[in-house]
C-alpha positions as CSV (number, residue, x, y, z in Angstrom):
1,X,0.0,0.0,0.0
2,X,1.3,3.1,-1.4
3,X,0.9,6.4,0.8
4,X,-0.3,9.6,-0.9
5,X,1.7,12.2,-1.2
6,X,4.8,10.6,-0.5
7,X,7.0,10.7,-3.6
8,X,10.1,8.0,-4.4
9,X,11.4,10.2,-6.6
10,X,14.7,11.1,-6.1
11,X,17.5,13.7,-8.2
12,X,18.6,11.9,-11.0
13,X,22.7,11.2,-9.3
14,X,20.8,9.2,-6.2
15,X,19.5,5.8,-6.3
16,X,21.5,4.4,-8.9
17,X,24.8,2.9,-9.3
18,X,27.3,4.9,-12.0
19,X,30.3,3.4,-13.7
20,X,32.1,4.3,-11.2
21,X,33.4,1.1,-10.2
22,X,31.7,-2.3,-9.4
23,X,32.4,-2.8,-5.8
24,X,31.0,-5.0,-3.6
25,X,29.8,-3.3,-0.8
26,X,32.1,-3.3,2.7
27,X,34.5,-4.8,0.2
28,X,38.2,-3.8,1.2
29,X,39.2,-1.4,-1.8
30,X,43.1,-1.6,-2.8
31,X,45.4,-1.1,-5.1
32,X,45.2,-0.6,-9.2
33,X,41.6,-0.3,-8.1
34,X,41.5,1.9,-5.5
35,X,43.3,4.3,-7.7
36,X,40.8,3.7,-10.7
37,X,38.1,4.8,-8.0
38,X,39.3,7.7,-7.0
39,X,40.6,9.2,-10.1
40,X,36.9,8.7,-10.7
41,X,35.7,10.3,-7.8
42,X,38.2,13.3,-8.3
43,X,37.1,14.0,-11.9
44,X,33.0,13.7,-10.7
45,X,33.5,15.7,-7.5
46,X,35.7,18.6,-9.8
47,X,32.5,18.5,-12.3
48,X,30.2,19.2,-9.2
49,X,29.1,16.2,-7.4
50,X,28.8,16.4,-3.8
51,X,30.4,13.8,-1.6
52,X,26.8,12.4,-0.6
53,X,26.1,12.0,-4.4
54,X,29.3,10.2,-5.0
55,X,28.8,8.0,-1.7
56,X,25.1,7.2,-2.7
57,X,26.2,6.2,-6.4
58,X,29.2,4.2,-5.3
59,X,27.3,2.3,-1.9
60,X,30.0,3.4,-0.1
61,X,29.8,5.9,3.2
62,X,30.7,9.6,3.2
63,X,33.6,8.9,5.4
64,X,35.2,6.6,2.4
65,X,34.6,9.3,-0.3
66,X,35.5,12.0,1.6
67,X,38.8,10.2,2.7
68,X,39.5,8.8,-1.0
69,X,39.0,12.4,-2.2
70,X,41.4,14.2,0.8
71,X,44.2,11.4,0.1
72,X,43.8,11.8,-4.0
73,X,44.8,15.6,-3.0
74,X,41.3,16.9,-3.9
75,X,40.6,20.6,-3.1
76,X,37.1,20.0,-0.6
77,X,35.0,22.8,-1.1
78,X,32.8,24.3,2.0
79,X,30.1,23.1,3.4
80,X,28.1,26.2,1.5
81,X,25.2,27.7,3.2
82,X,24.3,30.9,5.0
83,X,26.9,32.9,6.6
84,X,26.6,35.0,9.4
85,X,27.3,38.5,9.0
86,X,27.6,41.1,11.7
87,X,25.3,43.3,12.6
88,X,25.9,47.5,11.8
């Protein structure tokens, strides 16, 4: 029974696996492959991709993506947002 309302749509990026890599998941990630990934995940994340995108396409955590992407010497951008500005 479906509810109403509730949409299982998501943005095109979530829910579904790219050609990133097939990995199994929890699978220990080394070597020639581990390099194939995160050259992958470097070029993605540099065209825009947020590390929740890449972790949801890959089935691999943020903590993994973002570590893959610090080590690969990616440039993380900010967290984005609101700032706070002071008051005059």
């Amino acid at each position: 029974m479906r509810r109403q309302g509730l949409s299982t749509a998501r943005p095109a990026v979530y829910g579904r696996r790219d050609k990133v890599a097939d990995l199994k998941k929890g699978a220990r990630i080394t070597g020639a492959t581990r390099d194939k990934l995160a050259a992958d995940l470097k070029k993605k994340y540099e065209k825009g991709a947020s590390i929740r995108a890449l972790a949801e396409s890959t089935g691999r955590s943020y903590g993994f993506v973002h570590r893959v992407l610090s080590e690969s010497g990616v440039q993380l951008r900010g967290r984005g947002g609101a700032t706070r500005t002071k008051k005059k």
